[in-house]
C-alpha positions as CSV (number, residue, x, y, z in Angstrom):
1,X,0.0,0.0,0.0
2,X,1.2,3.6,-0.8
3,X,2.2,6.0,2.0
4,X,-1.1,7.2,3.6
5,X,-3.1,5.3,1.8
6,X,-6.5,4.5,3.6
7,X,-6.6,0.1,4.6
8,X,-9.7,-0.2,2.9
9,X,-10.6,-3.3,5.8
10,X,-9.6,-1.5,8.7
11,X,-10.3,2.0,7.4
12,X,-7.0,3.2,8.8
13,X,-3.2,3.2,7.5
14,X,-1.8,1.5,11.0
15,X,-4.7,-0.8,11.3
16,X,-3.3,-2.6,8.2
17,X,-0.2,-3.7,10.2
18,X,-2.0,-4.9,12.9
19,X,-3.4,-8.9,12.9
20,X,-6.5,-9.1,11.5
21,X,-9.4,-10.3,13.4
22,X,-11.9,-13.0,13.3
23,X,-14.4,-14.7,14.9
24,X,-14.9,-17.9,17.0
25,X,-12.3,-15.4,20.0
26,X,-14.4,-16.9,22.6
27,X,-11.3,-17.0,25.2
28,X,-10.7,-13.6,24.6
29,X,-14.5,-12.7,25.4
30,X,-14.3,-14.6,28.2
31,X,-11.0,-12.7,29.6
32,X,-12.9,-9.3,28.5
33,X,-16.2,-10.0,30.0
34,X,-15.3,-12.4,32.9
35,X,-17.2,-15.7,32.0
36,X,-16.1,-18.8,31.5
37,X,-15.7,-19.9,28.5
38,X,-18.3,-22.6,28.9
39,X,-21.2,-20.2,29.0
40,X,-21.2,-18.7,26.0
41,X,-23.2,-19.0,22.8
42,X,-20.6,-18.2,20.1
43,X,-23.0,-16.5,17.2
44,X,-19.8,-15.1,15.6
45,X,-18.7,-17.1,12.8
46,X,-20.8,-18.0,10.2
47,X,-20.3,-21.4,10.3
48,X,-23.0,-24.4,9.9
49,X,-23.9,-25.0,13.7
50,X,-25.2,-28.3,12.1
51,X,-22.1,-29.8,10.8
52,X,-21.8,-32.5,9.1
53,X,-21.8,-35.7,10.9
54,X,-18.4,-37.6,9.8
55,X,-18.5,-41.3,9.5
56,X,-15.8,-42.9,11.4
57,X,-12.0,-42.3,10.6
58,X,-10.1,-45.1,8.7
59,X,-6.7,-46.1,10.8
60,X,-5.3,-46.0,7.6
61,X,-5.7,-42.4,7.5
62,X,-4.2,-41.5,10.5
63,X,-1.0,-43.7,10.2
64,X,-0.6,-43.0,6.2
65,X,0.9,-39.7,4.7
66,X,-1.9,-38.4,2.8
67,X,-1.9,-39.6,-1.0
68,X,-2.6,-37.3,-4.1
69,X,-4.3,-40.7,-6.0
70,X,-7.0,-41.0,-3.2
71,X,-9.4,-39.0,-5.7
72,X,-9.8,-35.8,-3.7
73,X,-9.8,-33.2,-5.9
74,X,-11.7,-35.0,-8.2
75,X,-14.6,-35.3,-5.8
76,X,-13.9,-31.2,-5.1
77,X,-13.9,-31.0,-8.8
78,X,-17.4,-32.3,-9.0
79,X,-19.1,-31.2,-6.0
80,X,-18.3,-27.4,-6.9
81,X,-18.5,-28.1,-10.9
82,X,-15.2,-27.7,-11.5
83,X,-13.8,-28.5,-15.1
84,X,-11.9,-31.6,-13.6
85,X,-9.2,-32.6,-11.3
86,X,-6.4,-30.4,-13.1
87,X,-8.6,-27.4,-12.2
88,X,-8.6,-28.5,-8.4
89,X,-5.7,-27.9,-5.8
90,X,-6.6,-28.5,-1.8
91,X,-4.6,-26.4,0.4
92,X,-5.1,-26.2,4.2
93,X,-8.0,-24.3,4.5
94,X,-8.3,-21.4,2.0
95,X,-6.2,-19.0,4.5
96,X,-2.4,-20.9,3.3
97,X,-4.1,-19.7,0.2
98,X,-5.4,-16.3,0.4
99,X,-1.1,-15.7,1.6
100,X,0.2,-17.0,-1.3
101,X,-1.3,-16.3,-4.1
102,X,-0.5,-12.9,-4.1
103,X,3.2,-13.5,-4.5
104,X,2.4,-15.1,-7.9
105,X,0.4,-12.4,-9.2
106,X,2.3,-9.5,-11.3
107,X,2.5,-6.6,-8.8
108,X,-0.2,-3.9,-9.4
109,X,-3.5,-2.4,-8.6
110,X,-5.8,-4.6,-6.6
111,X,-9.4,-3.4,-5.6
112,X,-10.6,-4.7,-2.7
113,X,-14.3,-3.6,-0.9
114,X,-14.0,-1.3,1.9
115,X,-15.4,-3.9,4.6
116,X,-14.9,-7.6,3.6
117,X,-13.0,-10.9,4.9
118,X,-10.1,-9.2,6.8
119,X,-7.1,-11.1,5.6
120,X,-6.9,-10.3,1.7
121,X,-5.7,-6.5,2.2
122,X,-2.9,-6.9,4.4
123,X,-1.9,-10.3,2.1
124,X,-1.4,-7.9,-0.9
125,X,0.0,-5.2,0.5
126,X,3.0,-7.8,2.1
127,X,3.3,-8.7,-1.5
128,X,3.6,-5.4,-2.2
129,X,0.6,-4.5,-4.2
130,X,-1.3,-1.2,-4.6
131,X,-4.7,-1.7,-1.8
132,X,-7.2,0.3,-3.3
133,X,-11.1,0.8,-2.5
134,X,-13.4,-1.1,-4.7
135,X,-17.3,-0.3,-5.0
136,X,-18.5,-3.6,-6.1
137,X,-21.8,-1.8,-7.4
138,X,-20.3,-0.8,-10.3
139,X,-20.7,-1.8,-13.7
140,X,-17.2,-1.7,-15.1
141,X,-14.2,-1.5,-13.1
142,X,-11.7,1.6,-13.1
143,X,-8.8,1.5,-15.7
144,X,-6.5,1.9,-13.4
145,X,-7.3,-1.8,-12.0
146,X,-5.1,-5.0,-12.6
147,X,-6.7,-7.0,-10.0
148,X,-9.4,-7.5,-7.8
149,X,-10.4,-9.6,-5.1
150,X,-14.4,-10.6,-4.8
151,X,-16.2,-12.1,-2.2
152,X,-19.0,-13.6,-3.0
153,X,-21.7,-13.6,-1.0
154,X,-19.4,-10.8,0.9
155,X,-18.3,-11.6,4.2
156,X,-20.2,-9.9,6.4
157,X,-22.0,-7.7,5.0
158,X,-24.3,-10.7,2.4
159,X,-23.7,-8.3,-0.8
160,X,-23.5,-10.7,-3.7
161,X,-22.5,-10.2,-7.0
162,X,-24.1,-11.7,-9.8
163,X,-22.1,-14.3,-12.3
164,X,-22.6,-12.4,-15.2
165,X,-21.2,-9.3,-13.6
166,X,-18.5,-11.1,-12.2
167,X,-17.7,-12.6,-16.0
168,X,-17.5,-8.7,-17.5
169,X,-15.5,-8.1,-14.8
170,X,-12.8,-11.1,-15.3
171,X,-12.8,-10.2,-19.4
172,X,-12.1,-6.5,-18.1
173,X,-9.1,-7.8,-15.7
174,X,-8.0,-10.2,-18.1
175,X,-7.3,-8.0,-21.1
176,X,-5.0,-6.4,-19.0
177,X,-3.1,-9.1,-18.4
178,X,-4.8,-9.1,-14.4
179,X,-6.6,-11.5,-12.6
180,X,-10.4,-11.8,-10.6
181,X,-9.8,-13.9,-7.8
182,X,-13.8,-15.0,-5.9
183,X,-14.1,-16.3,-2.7
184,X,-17.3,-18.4,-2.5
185,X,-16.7,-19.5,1.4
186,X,-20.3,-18.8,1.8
187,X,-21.5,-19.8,-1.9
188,X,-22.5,-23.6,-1.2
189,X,-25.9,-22.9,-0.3
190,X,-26.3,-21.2,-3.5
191,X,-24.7,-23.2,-6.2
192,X,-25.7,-22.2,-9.4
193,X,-24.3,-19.2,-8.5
194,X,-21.0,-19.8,-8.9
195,X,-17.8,-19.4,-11.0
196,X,-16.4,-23.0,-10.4
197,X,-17.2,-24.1,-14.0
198,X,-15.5,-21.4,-15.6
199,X,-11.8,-21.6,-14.1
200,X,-10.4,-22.9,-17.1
201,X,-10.4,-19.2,-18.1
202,X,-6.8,-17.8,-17.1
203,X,-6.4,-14.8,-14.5
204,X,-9.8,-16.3,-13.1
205,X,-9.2,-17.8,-9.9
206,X,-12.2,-19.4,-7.4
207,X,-11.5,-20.2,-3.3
208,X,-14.0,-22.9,-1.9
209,X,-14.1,-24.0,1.9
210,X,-15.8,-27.1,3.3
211,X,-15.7,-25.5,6.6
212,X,-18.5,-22.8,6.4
213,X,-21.4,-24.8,5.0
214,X,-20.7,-28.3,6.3
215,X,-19.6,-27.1,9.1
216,X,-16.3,-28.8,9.3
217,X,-13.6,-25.6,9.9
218,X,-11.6,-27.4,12.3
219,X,-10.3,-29.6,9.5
220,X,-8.5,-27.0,7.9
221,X,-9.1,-27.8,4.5
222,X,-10.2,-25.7,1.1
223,X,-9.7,-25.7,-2.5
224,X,-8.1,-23.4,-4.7
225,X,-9.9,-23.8,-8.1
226,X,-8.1,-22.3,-11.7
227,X,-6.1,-22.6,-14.6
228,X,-3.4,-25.9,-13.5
229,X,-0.2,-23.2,-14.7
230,X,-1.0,-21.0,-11.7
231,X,-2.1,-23.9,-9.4
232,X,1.3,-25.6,-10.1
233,X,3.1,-22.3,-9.3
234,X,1.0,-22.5,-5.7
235,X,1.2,-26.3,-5.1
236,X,5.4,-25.7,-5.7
237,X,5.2,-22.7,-2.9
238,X,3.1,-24.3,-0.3
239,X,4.9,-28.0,-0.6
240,X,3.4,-31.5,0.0
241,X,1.3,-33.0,2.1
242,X,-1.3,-29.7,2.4
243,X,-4.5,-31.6,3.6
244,X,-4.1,-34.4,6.0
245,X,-5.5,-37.6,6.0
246,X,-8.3,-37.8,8.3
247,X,-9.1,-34.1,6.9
248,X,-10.0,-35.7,3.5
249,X,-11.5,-38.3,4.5
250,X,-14.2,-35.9,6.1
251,X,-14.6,-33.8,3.7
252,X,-14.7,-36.5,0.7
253,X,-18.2,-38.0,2.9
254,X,-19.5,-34.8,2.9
255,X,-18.9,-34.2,-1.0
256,X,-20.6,-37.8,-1.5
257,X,-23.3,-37.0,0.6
258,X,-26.4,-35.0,-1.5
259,X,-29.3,-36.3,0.3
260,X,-27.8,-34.5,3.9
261,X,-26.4,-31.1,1.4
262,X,-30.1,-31.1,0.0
263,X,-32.1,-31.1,3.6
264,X,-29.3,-28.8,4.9
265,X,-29.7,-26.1,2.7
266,X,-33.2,-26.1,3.0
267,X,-33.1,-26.3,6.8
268,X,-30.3,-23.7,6.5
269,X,-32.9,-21.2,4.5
270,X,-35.6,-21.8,7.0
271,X,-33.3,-20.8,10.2
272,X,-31.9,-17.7,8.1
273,X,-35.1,-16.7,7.8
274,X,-36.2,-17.1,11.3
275,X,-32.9,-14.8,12.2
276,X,-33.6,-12.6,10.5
277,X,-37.3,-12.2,11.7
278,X,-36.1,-11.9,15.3
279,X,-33.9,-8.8,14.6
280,X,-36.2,-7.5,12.3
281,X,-38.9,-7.7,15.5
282,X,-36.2,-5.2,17.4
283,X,-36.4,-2.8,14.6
284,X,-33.1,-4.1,13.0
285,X,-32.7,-3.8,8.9
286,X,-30.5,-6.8,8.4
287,X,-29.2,-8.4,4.8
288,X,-28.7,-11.7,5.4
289,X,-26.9,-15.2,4.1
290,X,-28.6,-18.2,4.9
291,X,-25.5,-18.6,7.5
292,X,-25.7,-15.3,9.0
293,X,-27.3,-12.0,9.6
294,X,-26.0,-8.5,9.2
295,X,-26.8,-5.0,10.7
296,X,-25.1,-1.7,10.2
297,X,-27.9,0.1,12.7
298,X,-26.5,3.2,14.7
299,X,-27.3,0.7,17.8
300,X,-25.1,-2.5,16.4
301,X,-21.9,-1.5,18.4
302,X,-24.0,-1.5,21.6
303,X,-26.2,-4.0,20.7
304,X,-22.6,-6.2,20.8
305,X,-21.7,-5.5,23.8
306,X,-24.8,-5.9,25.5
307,X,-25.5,-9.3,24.2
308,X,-21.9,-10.1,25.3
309,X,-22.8,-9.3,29.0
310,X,-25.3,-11.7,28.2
311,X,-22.9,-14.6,27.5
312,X,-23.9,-14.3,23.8
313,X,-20.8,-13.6,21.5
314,X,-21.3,-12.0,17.8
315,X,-18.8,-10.4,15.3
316,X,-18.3,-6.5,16.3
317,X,-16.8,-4.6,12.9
318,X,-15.5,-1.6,14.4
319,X,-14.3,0.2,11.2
320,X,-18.0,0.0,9.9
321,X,-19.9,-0.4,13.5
322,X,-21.5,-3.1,12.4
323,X,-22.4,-6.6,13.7
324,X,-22.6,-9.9,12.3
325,X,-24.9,-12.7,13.7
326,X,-24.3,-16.7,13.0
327,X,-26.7,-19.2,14.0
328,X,-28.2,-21.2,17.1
329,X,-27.5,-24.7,16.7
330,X,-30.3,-25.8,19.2
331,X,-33.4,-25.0,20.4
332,X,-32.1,-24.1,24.0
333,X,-30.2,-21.2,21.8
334,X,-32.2,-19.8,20.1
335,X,-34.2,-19.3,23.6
336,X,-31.3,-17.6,24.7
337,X,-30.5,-15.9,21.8
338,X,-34.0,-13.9,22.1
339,X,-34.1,-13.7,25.6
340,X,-31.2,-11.9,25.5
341,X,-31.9,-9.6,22.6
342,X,-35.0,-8.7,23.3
343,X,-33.4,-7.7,27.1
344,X,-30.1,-6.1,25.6
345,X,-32.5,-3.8,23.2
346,X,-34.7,-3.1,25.9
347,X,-31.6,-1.9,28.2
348,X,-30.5,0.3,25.1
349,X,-33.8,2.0,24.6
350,X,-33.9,2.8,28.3
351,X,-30.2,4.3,27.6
């Protein structure tokens, strides 16, 4: 990033040195607040409180070096609609990727929106890329553009960007000899929305995560989905062995299974929807994902901390003021989860 220039995350130029921050911090709520960490109801990652239920581990898998003719990223290739296998690398959750890639790209302009996932900025700007503010409601990107980096539904605030825009955008990039790179962490419950089945294309590069929609982040696993030149320069920089063995066995059952992706996302839709009737019910506009909810309301940074004395954690994003809500796996939560905002908006009325 230029000297001065604005972090277009963070919204300041020292916040783009600092570590970015995520949720799922529940010890660190509990330090701040001063409840164990037991008693919370963690609403602050987006991620399927339903996960997937994984069938039993194979020994085999845990004594064995993983093996690149096991058939993984042909099952990614056709669970996201990739063109095949060649098109297909798994890296260790799409973070090892969103650090490299950059370092393969020709240095140049990169748009990035002004609030999205929190680790792209400072990855391009170590690379030493030109950070620059994208408005991803535009029609045709600026000239002055090489890259740009889409999220897709955005991360956290549910904008989503339609294929065909995102197509115009890649010839745009591509003509200048730049590259579109869309993360669809959040995409699975929309499929036929996405780009998977065009990264043949070069400078067009798709990340996909098991961990949001299946709910299986603590395998540390993702795909990295392009043209095989580019994904041979990555698999060369981040070395063998990416995705352990008892990682893709998990996440090869939950590629296999369509009945359970099929009741999910309908289940999924259902729950959004109830989320978002709740804070619409305390006067909250929300845009939502059928994994989360979002509110930029004058009230949301002390609607956070409220809930937090509560017990119940959400995603505060201070350079917007804005919250993000993820949600209730149980029935017993969602209790919770209205008890306590109907008391924490109460309490900031009466303030």
């Amino acid at each position: 990033m230029r000297e001065g220039a604005i972090d277009p995350v963070n919204g300041d130029a020292a916040a783009a040195t600092a570590p970015a921050v995520h949720g799922g911090n529940l010890h660190e709520a509990a330090t701040r607040y001063g409840m164990p960490y037991a008693q919370w109801l963690d609403l602050s990652t987006g991620i399927n409180p339903h996960g997937y239920p994984v069938p039993p581990v194979p020994a085999d898998a845990w004594r064995r070096l993983p093996d690149d003719g096991d058939d993984f990223a042909a099952c990614a290739a056709r669970y996201y609609g990739a063109p095949d296998a060649a098109h297909v690398l798994p890296v260790a959750g799409s973070q090892a990727a969103i650090r490299a890639l950059p370092a393969l790209l020709p240095r140049a302009q990169v748009g990035i929106a002004p609030l999205t996932y929190s680790e792209y900025a400072p990855a391009f700007e170590r690379a030493g890329h030109d950070v620059v503010r994208l408005d991803v409601s535009c029609e045709s990107l600026p000239d002055t553009l090489t890259h740009a980096v889409i999220v897709n539904p955005n991360n956290p605030t549910a904008e989503h960007v339609s294929a065909a825009r995102l197509l115009q955008w890649h010839a745009q990039l591509s003509a200048r000899g730049g590259t579109l790179l869309v993360d669809e962490a959040f995409a699975d419950t929309m499929p036929s929305a996405s780009l998977a089945a065009h990264t043949h294309r070069d400078g067009l590069i798709v990340l996909r995560s098991p961990g949001k929609f299946f709910g299986l982040a603590g395998v540390r696993a993702g795909f990295v989905l392009g043209a095989p030149a580019l994904l041979g320069a990555l698999r060369q920089t981040l070395g063998a062995w990416t995705v352990s063995g008892p990682a893709r066995h998990a996440v090869k059952a939950a590629f296999a299974d369509e009945a359970w992706q099929q009741q999910m996302r309908s289940q999924l839709n259902l729950e959004s929807e109830r989320l978002t009737n709740l804070l619409h019910a305390q006067g909250l506009a929300t845009r939502s994902t059928p994994l989360f909810a979002w509110t930029d309301d004058a009230h949301a940074p002390a609607l956070h901390d409220a809930l937090a004395r509560r017990g119940v954690w959400t995603r505060l994003f201070t350079s917007s003021r804005s919250v993000r809500f993820g949600l209730p796996g149980s029935e017993a939560e969602w209790a919770r989860f209205e008890q306590s905002l109907v008391e924490a908006m109460r309490e900031i009325d009466a303030a």
